[in-house]
Structures are given as C-alpha cells and as structure tokens.
Backbone and ligand atoms as CSV (ligand in chain L), in Angstrom:
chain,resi,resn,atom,element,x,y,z
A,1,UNK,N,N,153.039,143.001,101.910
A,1,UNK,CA,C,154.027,143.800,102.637
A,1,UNK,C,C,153.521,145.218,102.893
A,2,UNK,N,N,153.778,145.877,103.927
A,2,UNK,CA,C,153.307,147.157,104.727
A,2,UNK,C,C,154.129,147.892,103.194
A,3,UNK,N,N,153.847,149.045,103.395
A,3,UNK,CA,C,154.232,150.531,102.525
A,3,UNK,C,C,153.626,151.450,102.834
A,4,UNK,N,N,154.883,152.497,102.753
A,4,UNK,CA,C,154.758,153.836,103.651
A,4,UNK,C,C,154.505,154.755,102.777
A,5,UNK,N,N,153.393,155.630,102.665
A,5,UNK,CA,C,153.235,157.157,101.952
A,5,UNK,C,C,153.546,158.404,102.683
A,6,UNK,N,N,153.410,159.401,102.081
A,6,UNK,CA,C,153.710,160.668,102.500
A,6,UNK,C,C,152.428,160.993,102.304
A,7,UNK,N,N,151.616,161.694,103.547
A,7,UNK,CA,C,150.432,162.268,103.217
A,7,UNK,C,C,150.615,163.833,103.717
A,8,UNK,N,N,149.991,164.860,102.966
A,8,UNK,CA,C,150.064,166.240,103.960
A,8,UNK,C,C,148.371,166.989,103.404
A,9,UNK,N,N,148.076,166.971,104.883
A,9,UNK,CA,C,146.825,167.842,104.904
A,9,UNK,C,C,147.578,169.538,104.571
A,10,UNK,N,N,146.244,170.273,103.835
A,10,UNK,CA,C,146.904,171.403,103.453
A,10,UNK,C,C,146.552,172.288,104.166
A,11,UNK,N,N,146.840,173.698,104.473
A,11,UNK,CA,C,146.592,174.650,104.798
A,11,UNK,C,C,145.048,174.879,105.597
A,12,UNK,N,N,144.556,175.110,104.565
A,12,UNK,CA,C,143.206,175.996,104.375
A,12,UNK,C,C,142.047,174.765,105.071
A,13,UNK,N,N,142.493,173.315,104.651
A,13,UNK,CA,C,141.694,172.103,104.861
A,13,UNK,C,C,142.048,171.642,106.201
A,14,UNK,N,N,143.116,171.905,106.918
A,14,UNK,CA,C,143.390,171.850,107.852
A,14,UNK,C,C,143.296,172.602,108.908
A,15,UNK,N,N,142.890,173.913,108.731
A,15,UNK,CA,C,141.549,174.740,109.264
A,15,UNK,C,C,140.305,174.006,109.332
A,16,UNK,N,N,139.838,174.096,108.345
A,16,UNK,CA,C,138.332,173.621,107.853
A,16,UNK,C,C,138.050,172.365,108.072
A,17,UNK,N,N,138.896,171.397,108.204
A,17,UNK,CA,C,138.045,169.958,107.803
A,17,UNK,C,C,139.191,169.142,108.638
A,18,UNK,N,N,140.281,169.515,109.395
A,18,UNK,CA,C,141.029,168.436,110.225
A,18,UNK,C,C,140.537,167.003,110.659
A,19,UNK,N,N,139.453,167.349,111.675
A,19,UNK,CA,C,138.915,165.782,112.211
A,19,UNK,C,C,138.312,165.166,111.148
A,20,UNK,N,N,137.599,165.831,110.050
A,20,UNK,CA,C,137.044,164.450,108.766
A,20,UNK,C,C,138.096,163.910,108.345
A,21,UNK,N,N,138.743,164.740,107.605
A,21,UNK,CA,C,139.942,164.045,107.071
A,21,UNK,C,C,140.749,163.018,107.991
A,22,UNK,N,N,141.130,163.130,109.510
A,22,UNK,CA,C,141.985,162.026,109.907
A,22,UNK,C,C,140.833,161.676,109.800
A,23,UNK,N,N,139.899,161.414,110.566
A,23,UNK,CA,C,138.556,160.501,110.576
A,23,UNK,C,C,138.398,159.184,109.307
A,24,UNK,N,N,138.994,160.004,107.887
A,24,UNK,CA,C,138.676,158.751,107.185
A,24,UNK,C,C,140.183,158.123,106.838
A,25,UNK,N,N,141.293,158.536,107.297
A,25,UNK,CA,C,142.688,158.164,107.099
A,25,UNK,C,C,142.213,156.754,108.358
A,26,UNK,N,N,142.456,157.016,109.451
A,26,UNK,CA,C,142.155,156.157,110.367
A,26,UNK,C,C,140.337,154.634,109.616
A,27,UNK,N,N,139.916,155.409,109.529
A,27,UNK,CA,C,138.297,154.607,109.030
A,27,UNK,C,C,139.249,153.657,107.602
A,28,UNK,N,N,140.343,154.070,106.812
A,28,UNK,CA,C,141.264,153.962,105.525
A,28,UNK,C,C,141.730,152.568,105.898
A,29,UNK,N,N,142.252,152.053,107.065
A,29,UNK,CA,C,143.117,151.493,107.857
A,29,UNK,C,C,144.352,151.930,107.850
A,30,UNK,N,N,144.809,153.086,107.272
A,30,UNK,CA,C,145.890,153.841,107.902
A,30,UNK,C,C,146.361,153.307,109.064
A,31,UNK,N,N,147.660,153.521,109.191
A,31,UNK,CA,C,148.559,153.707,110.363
A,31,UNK,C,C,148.951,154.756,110.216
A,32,UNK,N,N,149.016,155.834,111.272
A,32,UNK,CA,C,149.842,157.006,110.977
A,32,UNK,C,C,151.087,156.983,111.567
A,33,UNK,N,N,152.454,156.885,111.604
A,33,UNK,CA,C,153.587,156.313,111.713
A,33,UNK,C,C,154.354,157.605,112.365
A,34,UNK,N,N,153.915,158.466,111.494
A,34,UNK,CA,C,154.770,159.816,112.452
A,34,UNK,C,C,153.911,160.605,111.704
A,35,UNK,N,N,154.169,161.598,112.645
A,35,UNK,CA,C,152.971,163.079,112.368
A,35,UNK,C,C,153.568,164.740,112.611
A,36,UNK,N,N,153.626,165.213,111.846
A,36,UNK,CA,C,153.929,166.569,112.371
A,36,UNK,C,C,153.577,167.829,111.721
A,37,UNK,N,N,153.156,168.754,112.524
A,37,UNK,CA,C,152.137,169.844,111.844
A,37,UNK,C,C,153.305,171.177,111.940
A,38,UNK,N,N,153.572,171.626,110.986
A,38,UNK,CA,C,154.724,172.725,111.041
A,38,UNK,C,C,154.276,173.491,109.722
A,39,UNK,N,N,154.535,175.145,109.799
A,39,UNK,CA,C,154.371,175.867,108.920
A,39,UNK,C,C,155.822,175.336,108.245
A,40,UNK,N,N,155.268,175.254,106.637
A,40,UNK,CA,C,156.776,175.209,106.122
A,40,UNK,C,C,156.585,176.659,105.698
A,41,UNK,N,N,158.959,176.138,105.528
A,41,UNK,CA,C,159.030,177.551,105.103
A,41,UNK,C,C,159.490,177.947,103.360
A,42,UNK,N,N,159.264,178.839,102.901
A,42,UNK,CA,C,159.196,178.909,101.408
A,42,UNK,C,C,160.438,177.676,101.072
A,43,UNK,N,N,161.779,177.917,101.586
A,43,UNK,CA,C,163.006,177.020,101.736
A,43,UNK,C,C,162.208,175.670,101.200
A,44,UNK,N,N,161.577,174.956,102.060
A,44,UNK,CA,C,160.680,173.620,102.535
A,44,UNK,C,C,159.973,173.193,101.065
A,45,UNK,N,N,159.563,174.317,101.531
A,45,UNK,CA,C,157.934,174.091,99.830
A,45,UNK,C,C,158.539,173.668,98.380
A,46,UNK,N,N,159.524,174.526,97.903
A,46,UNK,CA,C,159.956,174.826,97.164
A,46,UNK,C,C,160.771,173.403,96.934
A,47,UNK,N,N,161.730,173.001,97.681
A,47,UNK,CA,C,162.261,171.697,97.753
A,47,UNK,C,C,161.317,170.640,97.835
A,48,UNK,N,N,160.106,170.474,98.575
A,48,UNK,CA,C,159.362,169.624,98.621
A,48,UNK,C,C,158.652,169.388,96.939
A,49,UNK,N,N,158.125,170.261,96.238
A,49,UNK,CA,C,157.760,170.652,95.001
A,49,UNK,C,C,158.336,170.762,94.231
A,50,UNK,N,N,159.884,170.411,93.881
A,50,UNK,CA,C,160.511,170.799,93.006
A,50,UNK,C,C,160.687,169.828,91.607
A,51,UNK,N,N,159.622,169.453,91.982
A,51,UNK,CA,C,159.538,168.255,90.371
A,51,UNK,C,C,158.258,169.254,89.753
A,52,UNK,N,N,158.218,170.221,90.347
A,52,UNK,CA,C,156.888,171.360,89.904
A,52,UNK,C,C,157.501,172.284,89.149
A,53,UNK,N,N,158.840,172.489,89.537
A,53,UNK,CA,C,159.109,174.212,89.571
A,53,UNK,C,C,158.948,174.704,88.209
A,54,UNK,N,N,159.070,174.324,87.056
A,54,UNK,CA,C,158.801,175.054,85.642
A,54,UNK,C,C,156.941,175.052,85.604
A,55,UNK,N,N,156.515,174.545,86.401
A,55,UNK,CA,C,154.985,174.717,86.180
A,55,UNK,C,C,154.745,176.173,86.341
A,56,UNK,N,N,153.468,176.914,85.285
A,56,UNK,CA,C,153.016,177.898,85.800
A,56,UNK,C,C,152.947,178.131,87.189
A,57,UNK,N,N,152.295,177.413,87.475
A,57,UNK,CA,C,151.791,177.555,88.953
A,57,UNK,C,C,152.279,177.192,90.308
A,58,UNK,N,N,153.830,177.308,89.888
A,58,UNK,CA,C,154.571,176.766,91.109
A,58,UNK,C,C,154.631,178.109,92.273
A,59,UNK,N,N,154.970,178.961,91.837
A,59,UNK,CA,C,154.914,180.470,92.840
A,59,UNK,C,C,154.211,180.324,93.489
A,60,UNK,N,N,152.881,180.418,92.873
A,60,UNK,CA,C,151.262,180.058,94.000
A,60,UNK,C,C,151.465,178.652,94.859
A,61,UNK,N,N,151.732,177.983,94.152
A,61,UNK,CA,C,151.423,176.740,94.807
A,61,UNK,C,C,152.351,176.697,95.912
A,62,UNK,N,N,153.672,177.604,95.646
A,62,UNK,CA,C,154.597,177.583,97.380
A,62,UNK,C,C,153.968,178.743,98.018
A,63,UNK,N,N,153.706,179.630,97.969
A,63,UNK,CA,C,152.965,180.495,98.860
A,63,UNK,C,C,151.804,180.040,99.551
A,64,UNK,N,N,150.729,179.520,98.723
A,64,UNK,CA,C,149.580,178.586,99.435
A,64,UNK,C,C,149.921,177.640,100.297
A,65,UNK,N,N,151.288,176.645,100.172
A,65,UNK,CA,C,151.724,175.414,101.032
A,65,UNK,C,C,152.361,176.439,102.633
A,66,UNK,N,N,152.398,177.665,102.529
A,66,UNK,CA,C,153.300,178.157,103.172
A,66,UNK,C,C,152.472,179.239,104.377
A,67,UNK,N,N,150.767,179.390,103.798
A,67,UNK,CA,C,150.507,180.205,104.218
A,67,UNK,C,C,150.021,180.192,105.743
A,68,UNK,N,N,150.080,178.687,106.081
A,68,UNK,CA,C,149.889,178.177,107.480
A,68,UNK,C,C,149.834,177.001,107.918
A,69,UNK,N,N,149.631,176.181,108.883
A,69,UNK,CA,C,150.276,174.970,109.277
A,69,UNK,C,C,149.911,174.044,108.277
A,70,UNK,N,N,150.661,173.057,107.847
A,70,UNK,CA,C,150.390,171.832,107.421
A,70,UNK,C,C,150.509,170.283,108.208
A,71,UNK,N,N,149.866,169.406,107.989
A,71,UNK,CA,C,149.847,168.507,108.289
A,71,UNK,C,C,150.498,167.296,107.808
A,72,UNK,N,N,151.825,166.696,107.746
A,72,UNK,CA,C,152.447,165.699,107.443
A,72,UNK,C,C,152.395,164.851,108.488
A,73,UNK,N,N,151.998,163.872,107.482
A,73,UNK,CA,C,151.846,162.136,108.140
A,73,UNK,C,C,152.684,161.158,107.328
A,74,UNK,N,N,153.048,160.242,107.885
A,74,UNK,CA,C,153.521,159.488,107.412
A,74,UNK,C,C,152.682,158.259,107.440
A,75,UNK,N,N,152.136,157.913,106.427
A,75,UNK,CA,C,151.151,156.469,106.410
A,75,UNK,C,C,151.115,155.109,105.985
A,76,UNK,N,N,151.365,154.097,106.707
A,76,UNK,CA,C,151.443,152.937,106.688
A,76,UNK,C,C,150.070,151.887,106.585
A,77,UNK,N,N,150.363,150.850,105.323
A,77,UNK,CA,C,149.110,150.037,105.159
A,77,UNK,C,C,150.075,149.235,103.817
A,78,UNK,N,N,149.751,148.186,103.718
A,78,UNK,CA,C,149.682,147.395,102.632
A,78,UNK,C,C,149.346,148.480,101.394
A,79,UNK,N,N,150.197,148.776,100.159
A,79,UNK,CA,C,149.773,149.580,99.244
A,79,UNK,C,C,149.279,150.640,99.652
A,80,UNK,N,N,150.078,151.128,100.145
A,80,UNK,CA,C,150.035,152.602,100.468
A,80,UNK,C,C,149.502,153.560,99.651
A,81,UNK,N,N,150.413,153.907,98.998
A,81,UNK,CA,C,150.713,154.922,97.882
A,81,UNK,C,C,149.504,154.995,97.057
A,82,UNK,N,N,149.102,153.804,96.972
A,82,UNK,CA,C,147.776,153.894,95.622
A,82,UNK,C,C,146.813,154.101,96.405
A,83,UNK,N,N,146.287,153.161,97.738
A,83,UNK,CA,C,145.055,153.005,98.117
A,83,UNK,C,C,144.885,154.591,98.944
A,84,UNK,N,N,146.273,155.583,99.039
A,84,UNK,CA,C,145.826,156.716,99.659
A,84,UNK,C,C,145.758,157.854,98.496
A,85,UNK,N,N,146.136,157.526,97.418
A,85,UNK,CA,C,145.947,158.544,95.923
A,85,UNK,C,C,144.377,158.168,95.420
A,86,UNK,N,N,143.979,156.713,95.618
A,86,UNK,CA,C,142.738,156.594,95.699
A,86,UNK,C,C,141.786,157.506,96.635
A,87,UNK,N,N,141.637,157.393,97.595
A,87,UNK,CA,C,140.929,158.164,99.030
A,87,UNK,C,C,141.012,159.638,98.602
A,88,UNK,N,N,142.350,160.398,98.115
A,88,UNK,CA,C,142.053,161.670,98.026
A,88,UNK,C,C,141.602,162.032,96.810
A,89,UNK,N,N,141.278,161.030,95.585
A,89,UNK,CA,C,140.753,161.403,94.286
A,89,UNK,C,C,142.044,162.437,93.514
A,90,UNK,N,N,141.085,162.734,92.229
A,90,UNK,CA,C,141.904,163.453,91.256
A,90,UNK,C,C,142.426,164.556,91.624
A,91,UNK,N,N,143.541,165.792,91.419
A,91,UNK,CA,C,143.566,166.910,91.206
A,91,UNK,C,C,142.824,168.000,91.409
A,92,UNK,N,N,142.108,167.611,90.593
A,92,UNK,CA,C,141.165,168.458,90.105
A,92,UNK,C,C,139.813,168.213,90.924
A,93,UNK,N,N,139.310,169.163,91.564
A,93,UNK,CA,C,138.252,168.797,92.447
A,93,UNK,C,C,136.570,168.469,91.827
A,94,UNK,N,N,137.115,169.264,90.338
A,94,UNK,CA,C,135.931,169.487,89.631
A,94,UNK,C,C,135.645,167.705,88.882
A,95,UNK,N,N,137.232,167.224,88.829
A,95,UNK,CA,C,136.859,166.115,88.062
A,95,UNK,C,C,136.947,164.638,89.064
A,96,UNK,N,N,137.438,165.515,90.363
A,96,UNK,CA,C,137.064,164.567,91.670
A,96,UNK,C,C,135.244,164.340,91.828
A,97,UNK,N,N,135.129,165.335,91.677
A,97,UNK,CA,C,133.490,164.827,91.912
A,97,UNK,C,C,132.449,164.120,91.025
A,98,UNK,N,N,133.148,164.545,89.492
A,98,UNK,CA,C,132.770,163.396,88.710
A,98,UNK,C,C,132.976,162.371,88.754
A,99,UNK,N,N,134.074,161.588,89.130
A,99,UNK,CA,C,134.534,160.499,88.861
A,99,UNK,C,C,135.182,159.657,90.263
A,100,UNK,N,N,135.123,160.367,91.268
A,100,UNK,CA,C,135.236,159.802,92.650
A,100,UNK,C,C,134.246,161.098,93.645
A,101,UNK,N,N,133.058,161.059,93.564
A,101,UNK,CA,C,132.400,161.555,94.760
A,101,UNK,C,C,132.878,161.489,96.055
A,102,UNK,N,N,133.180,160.761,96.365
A,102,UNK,CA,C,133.167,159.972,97.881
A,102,UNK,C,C,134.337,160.699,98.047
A,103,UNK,N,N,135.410,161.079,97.207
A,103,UNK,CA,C,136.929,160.959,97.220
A,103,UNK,C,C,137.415,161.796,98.501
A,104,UNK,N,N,138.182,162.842,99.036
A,104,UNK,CA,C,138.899,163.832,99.720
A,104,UNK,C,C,138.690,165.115,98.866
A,105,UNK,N,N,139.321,165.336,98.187
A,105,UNK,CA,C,138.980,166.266,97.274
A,105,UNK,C,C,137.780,166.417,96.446
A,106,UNK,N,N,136.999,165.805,96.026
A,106,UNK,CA,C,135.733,165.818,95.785
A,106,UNK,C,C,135.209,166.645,97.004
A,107,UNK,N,N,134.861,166.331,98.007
A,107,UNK,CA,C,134.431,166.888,99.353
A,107,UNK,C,C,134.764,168.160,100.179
A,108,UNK,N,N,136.306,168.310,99.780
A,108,UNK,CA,C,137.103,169.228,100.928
A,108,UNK,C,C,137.822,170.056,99.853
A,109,UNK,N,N,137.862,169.688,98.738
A,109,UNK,CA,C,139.018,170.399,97.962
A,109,UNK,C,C,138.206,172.176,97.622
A,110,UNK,N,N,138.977,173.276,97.770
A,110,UNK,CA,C,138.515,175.002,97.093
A,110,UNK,C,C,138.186,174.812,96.125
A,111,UNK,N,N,139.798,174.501,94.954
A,111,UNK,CA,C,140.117,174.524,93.587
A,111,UNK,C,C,141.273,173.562,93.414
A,112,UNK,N,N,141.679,173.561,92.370
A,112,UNK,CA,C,142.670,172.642,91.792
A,112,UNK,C,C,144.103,173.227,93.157
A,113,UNK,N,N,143.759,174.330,93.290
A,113,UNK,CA,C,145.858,174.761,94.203
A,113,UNK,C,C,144.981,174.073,94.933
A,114,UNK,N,N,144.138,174.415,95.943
A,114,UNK,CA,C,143.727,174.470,97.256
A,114,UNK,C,C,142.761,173.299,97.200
A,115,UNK,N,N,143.515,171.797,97.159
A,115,UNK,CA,C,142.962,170.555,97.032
A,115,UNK,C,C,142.881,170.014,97.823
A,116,UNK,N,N,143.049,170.468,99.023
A,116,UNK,CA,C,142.931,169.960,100.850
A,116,UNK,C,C,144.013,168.896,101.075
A,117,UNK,N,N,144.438,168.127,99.664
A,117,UNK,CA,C,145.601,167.091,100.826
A,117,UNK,C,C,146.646,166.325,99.564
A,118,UNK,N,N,147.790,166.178,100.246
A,118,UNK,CA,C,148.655,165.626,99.159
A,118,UNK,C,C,148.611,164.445,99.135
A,119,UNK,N,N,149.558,163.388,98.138
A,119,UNK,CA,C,149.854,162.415,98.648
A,119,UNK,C,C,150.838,161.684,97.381
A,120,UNK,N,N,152.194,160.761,97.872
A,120,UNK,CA,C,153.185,160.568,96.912
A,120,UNK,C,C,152.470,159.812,95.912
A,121,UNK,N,N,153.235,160.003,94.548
A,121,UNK,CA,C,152.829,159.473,93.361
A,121,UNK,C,C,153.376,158.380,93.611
A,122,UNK,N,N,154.731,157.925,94.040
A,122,UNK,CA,C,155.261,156.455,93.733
A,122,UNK,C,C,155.745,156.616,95.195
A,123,UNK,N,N,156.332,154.892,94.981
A,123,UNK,CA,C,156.884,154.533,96.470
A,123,UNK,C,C,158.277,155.321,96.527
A,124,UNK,N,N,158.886,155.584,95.476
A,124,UNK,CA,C,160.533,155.972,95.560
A,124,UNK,C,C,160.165,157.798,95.991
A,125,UNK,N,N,159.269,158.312,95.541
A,125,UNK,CA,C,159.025,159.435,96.158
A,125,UNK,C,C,158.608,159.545,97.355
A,126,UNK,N,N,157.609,159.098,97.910
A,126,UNK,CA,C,157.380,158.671,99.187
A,126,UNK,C,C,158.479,158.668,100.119
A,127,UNK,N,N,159.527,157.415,100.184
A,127,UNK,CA,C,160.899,157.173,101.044
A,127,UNK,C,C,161.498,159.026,100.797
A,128,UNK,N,N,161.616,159.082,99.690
A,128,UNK,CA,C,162.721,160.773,99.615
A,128,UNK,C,C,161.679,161.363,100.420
A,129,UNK,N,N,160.457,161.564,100.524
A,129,UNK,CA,C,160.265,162.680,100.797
A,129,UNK,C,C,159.496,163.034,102.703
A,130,UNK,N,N,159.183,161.298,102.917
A,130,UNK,CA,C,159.424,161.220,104.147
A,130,UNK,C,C,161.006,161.797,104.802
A,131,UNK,N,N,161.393,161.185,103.981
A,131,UNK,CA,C,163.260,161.110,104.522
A,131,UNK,C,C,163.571,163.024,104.476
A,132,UNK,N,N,163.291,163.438,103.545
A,132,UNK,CA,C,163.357,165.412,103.749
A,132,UNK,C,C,162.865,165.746,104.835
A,133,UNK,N,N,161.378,165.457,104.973
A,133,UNK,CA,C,160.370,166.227,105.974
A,133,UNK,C,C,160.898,165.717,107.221
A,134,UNK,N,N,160.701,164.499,107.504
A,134,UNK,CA,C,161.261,163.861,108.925
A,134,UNK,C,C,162.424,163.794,109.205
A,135,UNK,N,N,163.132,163.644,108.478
A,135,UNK,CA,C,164.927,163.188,108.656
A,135,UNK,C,C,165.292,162.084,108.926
A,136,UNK,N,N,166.251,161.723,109.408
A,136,UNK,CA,C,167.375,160.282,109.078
A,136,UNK,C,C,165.811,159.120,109.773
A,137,UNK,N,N,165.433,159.888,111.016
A,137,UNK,CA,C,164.988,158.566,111.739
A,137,UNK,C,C,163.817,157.801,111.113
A,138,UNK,N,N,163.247,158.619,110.318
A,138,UNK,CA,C,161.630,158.170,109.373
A,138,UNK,C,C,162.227,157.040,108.466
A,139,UNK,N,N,163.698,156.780,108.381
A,139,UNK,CA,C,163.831,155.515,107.047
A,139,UNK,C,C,164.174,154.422,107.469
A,140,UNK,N,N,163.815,154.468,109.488
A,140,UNK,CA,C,163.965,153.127,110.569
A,140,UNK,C,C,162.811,152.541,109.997
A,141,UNK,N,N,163.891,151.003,110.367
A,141,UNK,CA,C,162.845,150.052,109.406
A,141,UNK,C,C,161.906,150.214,107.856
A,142,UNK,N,N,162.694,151.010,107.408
A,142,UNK,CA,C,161.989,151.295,105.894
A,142,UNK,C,C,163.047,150.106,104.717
A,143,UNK,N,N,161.791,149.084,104.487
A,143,UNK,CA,C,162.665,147.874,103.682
A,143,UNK,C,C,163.155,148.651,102.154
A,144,UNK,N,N,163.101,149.777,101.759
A,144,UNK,CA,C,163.459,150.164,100.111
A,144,UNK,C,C,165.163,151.076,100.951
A,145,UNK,N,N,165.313,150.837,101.934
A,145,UNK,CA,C,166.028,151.390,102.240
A,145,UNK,C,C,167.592,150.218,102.062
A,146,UNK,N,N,168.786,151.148,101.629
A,146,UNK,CA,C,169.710,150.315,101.542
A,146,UNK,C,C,171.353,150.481,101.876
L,1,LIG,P1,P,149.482,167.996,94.746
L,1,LIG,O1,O,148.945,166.643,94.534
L,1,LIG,O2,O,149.971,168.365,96.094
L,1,LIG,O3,O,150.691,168.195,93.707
L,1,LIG,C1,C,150.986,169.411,93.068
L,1,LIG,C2,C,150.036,170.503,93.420
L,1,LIG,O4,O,150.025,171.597,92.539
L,1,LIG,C3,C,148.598,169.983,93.352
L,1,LIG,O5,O,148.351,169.049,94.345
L,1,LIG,C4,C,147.843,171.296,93.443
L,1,LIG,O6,O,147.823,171.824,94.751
L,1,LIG,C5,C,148.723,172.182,92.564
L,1,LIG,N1,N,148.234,172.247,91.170
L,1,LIG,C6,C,148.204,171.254,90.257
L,1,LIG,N2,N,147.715,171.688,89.086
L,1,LIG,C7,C,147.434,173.005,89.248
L,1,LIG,C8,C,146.918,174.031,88.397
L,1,LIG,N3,N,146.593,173.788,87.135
L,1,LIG,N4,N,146.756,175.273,88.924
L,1,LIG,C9,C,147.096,175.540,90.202
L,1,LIG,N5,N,147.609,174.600,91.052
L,1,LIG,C10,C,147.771,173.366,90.595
C-alpha cells in the first residue's frame, strides 16, 4: 500500500543544493503529491516543532526554519516514512557520514540545526502534519483518514 510522508527541504539547503536533493527524491521513486515553498512564519515553526519545544534548542531551531524559504513536499511511495528517514540519514551529520555516507545529510547537512531536510518520524505524524501545512485538501484520498 502507497504512504504519504512529510518531507521539507531546509533553508540554507535549499539555497545550496535544491536540484540534488529533488534529483534523488525523484531517482528515490518518490511521488511528490503536493509541493509548496513558503517562508514559514515563527507562528508555523513553532507549531510545526512543537513536540521540540522544551528542547534546548528549540529557539534556534525556529529561527533557522524561518530564516527563508522552505520546501514542503508531500511524498508518496510504498513505505514512505522509513524509506525517506532512510535517504536523509541520521541527525547528526557527523554520524550521517559514518554510518550512511551516501545519506542527505551526510552530503548536504552544515551541522546538527542546519541538516538540509526533514522528514516524519511515523505515519500518524506525517497525516497531522501534512494536514497543518497543506490543509483540509492534502487528507483527499488519505486511507488513515477517518
Ligand atoms: P529534524 O529532523 O527536522 O527534527 C528536529 C530538528 O531539530 C532536527 O532536524 C535539527 O534541525 C534540530 N536539532 C536536533 N538536535 C539538535 C541539537 N542537538 N542542536 C541543535 N539542533 C538540533
């Protein structure tokens, strides 16, 4: 069965590295389902991140999401969620390159904030958070939907 992720190219990587990155989403067998590049606004970030907010590093991390366009996709493939948390590797860029070279972040990532690209941990996050960014129409034809 198809499954939908939330992917968002970041800031700084979306300057720097736009066409690689779709380049290997598409090369991924991605479908990109809906797409839209919008500065969020602190409002946005903050809600989008808010399973963050007691982290040190949530302040930074909404100012960095905020500081210029981002890239949200919505991505469709059989096992979504994993096979695109796979592609962008760990967190950590330092331990992306140990342990997934090849990865997104291994390649494109600054530092741990500035990791060039997101992507949902589970499928139930995914649906919410398509459903925030896009609104009502992104949960057409979405089967977790009820
Ligand atoms: P992401 O996968 O989008 O989810 C949360 C984000 O917080 C993460 O990527 C990084 O951009 C950022 N992040 C995670 N850990 C740290 C950290 N230790 N210091 C700064 N930023 C971090």
């Amino acid at each position: 069965p198809q499954e939908q992720t939330l992917a968002v190219i970041k800031p700084n990587a979306l300057v720097e590295h736009r066409e690689e990155i779709l380049e290997h989403i598409q090369k991924g067998g991605f479908t990109i389902s809906r797409v839209k590049e919008t500065i969020l606004s602190r409002e946005m970030a903050e809600e989008f991140y808010k399973e963050h907010r007691d982290k040190p590093f949530f302040s930074q991390l909404v100012e960095f999401m905020c500081r210029g366009p981002c890239m949200l996709m919505a991505l469709t493939k059989e096992n979504a969620v994993e096979e695109w948390r796979a592609m962008m590797g760990p967190t950590d860029p330092a331990e992306a390159k140990e342990v997934a070279p090849e990865s997104l972040r291994a390649r494109f990532a600054t530092d741990i904030l500035q990791n060039s690209v997101h992507g949902s941990s589970n499928p139930q996050h995914a649906s919410e958070k398509i459903h925030f960014l896009f609104g009502d129409i992104a949960s057409e034809g979405d089967v977790t939907n009820d």
